[in-house]
C-alpha positions as CSV (number, residue, x, y, z in Angstrom):
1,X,0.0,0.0,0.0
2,X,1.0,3.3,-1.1
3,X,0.7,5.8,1.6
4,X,1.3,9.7,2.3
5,X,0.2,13.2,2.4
6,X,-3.1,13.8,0.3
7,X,-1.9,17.0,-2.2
8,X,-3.6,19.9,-1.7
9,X,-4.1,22.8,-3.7
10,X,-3.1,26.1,-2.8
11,X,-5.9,28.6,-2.2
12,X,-7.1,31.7,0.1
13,X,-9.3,28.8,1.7
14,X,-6.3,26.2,2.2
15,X,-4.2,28.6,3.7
16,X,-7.1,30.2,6.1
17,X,-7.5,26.6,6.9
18,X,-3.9,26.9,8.5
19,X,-3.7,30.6,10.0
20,X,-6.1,33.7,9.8
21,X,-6.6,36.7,8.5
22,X,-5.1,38.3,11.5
23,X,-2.0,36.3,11.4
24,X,-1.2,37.4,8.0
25,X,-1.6,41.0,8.7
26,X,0.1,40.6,11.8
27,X,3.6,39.3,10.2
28,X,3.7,41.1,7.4
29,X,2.5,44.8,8.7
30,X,6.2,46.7,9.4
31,X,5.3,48.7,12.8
32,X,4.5,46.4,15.5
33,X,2.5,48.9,17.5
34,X,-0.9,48.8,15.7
35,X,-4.2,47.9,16.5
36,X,-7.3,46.5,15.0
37,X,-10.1,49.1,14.5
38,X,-7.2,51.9,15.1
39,X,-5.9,54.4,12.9
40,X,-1.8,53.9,12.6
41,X,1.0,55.4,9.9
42,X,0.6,53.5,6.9
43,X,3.4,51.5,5.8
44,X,3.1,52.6,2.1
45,X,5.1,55.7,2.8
46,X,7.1,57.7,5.1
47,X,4.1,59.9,7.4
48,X,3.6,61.8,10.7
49,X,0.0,61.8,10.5
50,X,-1.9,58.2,10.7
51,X,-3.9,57.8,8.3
52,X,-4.1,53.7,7.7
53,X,-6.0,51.3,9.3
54,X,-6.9,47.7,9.7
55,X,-10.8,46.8,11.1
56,X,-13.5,44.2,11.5
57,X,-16.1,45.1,9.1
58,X,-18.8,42.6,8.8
59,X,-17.1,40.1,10.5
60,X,-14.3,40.3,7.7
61,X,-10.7,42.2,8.6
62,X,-9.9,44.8,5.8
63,X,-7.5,48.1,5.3
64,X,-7.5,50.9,3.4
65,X,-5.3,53.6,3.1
66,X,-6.6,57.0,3.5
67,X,-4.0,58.8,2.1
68,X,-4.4,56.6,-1.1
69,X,-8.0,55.1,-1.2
70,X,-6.7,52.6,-4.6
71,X,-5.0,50.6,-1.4
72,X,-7.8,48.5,0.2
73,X,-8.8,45.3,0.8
74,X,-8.1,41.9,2.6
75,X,-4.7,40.4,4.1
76,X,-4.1,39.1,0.5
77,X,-4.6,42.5,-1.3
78,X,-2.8,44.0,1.8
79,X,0.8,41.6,0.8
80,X,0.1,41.6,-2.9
81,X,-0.1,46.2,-2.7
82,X,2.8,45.9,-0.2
83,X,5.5,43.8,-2.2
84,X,4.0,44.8,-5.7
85,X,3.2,41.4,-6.5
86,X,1.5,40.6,-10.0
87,X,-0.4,38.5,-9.2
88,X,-2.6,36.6,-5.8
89,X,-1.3,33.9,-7.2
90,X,2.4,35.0,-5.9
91,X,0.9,36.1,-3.0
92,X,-0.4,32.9,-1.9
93,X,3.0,31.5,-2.9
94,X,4.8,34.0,-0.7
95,X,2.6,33.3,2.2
96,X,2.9,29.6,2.1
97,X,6.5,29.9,2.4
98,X,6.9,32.7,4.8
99,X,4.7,30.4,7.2
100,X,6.2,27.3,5.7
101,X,2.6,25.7,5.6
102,X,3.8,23.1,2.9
103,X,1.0,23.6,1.0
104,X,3.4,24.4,-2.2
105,X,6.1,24.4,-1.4
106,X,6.1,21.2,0.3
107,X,8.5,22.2,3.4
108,X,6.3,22.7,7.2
109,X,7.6,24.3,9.5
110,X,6.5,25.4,12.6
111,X,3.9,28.1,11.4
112,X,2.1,27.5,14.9
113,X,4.9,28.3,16.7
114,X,4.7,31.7,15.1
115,X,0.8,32.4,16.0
116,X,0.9,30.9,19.5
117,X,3.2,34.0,20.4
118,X,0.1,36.5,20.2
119,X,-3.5,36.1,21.1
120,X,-5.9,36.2,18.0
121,X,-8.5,39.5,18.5
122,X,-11.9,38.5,20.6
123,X,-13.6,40.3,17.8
124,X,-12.7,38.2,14.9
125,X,-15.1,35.8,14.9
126,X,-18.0,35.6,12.6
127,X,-19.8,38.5,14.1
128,X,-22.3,41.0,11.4
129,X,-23.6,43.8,13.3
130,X,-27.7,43.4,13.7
131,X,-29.5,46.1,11.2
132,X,-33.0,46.3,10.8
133,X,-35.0,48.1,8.3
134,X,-38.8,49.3,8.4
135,X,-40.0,49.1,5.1
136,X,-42.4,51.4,3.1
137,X,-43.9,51.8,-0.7
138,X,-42.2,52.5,-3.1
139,X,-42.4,56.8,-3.6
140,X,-42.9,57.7,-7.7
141,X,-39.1,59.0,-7.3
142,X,-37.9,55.6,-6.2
143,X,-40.0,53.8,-8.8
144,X,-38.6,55.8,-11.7
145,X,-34.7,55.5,-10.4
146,X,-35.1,51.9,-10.9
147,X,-37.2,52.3,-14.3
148,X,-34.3,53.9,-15.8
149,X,-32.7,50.8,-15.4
150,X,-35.6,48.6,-17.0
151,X,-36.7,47.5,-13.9
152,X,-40.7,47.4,-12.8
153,X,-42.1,46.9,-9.1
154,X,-42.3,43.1,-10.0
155,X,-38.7,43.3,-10.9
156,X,-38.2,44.8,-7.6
157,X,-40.2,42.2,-5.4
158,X,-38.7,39.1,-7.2
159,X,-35.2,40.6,-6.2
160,X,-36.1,41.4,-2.5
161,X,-35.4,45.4,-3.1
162,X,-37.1,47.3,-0.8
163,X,-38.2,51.1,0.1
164,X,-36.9,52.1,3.5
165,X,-38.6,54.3,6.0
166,X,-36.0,53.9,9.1
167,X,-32.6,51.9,9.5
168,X,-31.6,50.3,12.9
169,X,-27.5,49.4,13.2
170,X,-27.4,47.9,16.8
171,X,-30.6,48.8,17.8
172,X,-29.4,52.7,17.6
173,X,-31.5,54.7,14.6
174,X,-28.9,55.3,11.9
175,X,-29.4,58.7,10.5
176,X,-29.2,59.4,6.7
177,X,-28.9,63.1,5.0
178,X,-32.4,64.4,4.3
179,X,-34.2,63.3,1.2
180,X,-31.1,60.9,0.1
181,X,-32.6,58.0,-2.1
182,X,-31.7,54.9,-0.5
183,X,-32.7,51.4,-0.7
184,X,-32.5,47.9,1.0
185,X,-31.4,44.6,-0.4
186,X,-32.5,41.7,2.3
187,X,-30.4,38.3,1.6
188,X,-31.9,36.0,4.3
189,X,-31.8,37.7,7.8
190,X,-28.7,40.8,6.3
191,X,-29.3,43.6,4.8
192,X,-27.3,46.0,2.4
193,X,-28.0,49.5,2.3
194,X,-27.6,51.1,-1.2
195,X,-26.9,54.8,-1.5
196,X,-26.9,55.2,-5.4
197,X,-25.7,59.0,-4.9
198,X,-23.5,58.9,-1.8
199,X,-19.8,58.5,-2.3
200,X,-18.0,55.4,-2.7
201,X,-17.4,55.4,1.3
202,X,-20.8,55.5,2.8
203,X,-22.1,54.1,-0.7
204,X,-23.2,51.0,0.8
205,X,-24.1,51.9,4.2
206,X,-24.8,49.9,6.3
207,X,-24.1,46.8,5.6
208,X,-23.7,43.2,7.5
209,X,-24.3,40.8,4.1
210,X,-21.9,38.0,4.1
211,X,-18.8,39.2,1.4
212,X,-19.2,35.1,-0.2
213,X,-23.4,36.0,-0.8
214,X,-24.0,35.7,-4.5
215,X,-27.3,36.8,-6.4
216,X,-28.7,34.5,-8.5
217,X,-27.1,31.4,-7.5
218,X,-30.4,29.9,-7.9
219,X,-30.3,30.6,-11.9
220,X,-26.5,28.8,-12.1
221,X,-28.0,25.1,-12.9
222,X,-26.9,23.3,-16.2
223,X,-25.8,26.1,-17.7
224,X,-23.5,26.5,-20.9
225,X,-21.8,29.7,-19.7
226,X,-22.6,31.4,-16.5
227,X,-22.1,35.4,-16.7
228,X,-20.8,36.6,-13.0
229,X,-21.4,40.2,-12.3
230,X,-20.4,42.4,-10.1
231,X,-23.3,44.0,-8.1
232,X,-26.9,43.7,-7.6
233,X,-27.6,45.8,-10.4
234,X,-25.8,45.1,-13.0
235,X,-27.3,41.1,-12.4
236,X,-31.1,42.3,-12.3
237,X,-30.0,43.9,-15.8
238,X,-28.3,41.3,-17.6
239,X,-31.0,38.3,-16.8
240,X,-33.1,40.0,-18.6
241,X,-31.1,39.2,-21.8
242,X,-28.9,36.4,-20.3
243,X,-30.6,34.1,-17.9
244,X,-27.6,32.1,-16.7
245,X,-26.6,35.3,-14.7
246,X,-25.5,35.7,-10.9
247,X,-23.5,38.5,-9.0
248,X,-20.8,38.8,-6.5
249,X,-20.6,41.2,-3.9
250,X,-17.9,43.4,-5.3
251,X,-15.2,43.8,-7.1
252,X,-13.0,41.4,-4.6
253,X,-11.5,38.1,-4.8
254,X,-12.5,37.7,-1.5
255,X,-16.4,37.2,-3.2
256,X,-14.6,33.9,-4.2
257,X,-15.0,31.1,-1.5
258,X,-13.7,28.4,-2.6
259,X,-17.3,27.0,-2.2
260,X,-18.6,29.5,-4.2
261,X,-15.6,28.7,-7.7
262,X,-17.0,25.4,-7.0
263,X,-20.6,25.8,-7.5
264,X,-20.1,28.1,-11.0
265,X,-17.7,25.1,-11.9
266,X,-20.3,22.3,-11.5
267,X,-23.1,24.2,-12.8
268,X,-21.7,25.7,-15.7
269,X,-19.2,24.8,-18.7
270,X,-18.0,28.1,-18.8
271,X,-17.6,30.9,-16.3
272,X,-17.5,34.8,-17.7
273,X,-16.6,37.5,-15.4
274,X,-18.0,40.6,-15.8
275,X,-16.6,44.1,-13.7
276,X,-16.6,47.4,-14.8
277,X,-14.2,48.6,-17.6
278,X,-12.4,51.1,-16.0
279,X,-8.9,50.4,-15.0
280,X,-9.6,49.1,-11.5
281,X,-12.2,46.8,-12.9
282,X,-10.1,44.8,-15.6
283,X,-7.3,44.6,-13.0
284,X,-9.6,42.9,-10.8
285,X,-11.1,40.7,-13.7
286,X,-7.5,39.8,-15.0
287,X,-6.5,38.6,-11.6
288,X,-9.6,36.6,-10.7
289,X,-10.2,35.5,-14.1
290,X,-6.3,34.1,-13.7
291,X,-6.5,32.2,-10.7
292,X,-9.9,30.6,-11.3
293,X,-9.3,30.2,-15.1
294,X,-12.5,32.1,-16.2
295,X,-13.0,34.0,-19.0
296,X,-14.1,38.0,-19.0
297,X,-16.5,40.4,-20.0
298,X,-16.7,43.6,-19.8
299,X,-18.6,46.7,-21.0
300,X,-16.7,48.1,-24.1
301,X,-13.9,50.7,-23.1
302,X,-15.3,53.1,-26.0
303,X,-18.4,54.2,-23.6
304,X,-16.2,55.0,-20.7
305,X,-15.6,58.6,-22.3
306,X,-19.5,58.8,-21.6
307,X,-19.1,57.6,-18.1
308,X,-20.5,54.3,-18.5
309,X,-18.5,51.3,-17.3
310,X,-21.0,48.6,-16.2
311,X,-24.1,46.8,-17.7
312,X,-26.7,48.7,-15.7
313,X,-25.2,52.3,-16.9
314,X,-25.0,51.1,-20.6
315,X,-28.6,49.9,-20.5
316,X,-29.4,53.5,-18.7
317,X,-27.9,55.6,-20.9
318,X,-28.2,53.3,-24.7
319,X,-31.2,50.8,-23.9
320,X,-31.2,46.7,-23.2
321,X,-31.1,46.7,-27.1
322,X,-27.3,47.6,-27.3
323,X,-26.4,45.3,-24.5
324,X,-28.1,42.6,-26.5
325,X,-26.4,43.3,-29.6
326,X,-23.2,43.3,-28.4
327,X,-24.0,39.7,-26.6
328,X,-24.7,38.8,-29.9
329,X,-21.8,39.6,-31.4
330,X,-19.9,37.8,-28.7
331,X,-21.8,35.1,-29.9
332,X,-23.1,34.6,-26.2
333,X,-26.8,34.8,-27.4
C-alpha cells in the first residue's frame, strides 16, 4: 500500500484553513505597534499623521489607506499592494513559504509556533452587526430610479429590493442626510443598504451581508456559460437578456469562496466574469479571471468617455437593445 500526504491545492481557503486573517496581517505589517479598529502610519510611505488602518467590518478584517484610497482590501490584497506582486497567485505562494505551511512548497515548518506568540482578537469571529429596516412603498421618485434601469415593481419584489422608512444598526437609529434615495437589499436575515448617490465610502451603508453571498445562485443550474457580475444591479440587468446570470458582492476576490468557484464550476461549462471597464475593474477581472481560469466580459472601453463602465449604466444611458447586440456579437446569445 501506497501511503502519504493527500496533495492539496493552494488557495485563500487552504491557507485560512492553517492561519487567519489576523496572522497574516500581523507578520507582514512593518510597525509592530498597531491595532485592530485603530488608525496607525501607513506602511506605504514615510508619514507623521496616521492615516491607515486595519478593522472588523462585517465580520471580515480589511484596510484601506486613506491617504491613497486605490489601497484597500483583505490580508491578501494587503501583501500583494505591499510587495508589488503581479499576481494573488504569488501572493499565496509568498505566504505559504513565509509560514512554511507546505501547501506548495512542500516544506512545514513550525507556522504555529509563530501564531501561539500572540493572542488572535476576541472580535474576529463571525460577528455581522444586527440592522434592521422598516420598510415602506415605493415613492414615484424611487419607482422611476429603478425604471431607468428597466426595472418594474415586480422586478423589484422578485429581487427582494425594498423602500426604507427607518434603519436600525445595533438597535441605535442610523441617520441618513435628508431626502437621500436609498434602498434595502435583504439576503436571508442581512441587509445591504444602497446609497446610489453617496460616495463610494458611505455608498453602501450599512451593511452586515456575508462578502461570499452571491445573487442569482439559484439561476446557475446546467448552464453553458454562466455570466458573473459584479453588483446587484448590473445582475437584475443582464437576466433580462442572459438568464444564466449571478453577481458577486464586489469587485473582490474575496467574493470567491472556494465553495462559491465550485458551484459556478459544476453548474456551468464556462464561467465569464464581468466588472466594470475602468482600470480598477479589468485589474480585478484579469486577476480573478487568472487564478480561477474564467473568461471575462466587460462593458466596451469606448463608452467610458460617456461615463458608462458597467451593464446597468450602458442599458441607462443606450437601452437593453445595445447590451443585446453586443451579446450577440460575442456570440453569447
Amino acid at each position: 500500500m501506497i501511503t502519504g500526504r493527500k496533495k492539496e491545492i493552494l488557495t485563500m481557503d487552504s491557507i485560512l484553513k492553517r492561519i487567519s486573517h489576523f496572522d497574516i496581517f500581523k507578520y507582514y505589517m512593518p510597525y509592530n505597534n498597531w491595532k485592530l479598529n485603530e488608525v496607525c502610519l501607513s506602511p506605504f510611505r514615510q508619514e507623521k499623521n496616521p492615516s491607515f488602518i486595519i478593522g472588523n467590518k462585517g465580520g471580515i478584517l480589511s484596510y484601506i489607506d486613506f491617504g491613497d484610497t486605490s489601497k484597500r482590501g483583505d490580508c491578501f490584497q494587503f501583501v500583494k499592494d505591499l510587495y508589488h506582486l503581479s499576481s494573488i497567485d504569488e501572493v499565496l505562494k509568498m505566504i505559504d513559504k513565509d509560514f512554511e505551511l507546505g501547501i506548495f512548497s512542500g516544506k512545514i515548518g513550525n507556522y504555529k509556533k509563530i501564531i501561539s506568540e500572540y493572542k488572535q482578537p476576541e472580535t474576529l469571529g463571525k460577528r455581522y452587526s444586527l440592522i434592521q429596516v422598516k420598510t415602506k412603498p415605493f415613492t414615484k421618485e424611487e419607482l422611476n430610479y429603478w425604471n431607468e434601469y428597466h426595472q418594474d415593481l415586480e422586478d423589484l419584489k422578485r429581487e427582494h429590493v425594498y423602500g426604507i422608512n427607518k434603519v436600525y444598526l445595533n438597535k441605535k437609529l442610523f441617520s441618513f442626510p435628508d431626502n437621500e434615495l436609498k434602498f434595502g437589499y435583504f439576503y436571508d436575515g442581512y441587509w445591504k443598504i444602497y446609497r446610489p448617490f453617496s460616495n463610494k465610502k458611505t455608498k453602501w451603508v450599512p451593511n452586515n451581508v456575508p462578502i461570499t453571498t452571491m445573487d442569482g445562485k439559484i439561476d446557475i443550474t446546467n448552464c453553458n456559460v454562466a455570466l458573473i457580475n459584479k453588483s446587484k444591479k448590473d445582475y437584475m440587468v443582464m437576466k433580462k437578456i442572459f438568464p444564466c446570470s449571478c453577481a458577486v458582492q464586489n469587485e473582490g476576490i474575496a467574493c470567491f469562496s472556494e465553495e462559491n468557484v465550485k458551484f459556478l464550476k459544476e453548474n456551468s461549462k464556462k464561467q465569464i466574469l464581468s466588472f466594470d471597464s475602468d482600470v480598477t475593474g479589468v485589474s480585478n477581472s484579469q486577476q480573478i479571471t487568472k487564478l480561477f481560469n474564467f473568461d471575462y466580459l466587460n462593458v466596451p472601453r469606448k463608452y467610458l468617455i460617456e461615463g458608462t463602465k458597467d451593464w446597468a449604466d450602458l442599458a441607462r444611458t443606450r437601452g437593453i437593445k445595445t447590451i443585446e447586440q453586443y451579446l450577440k456579437k460575442k456570440k453569447l446569445i
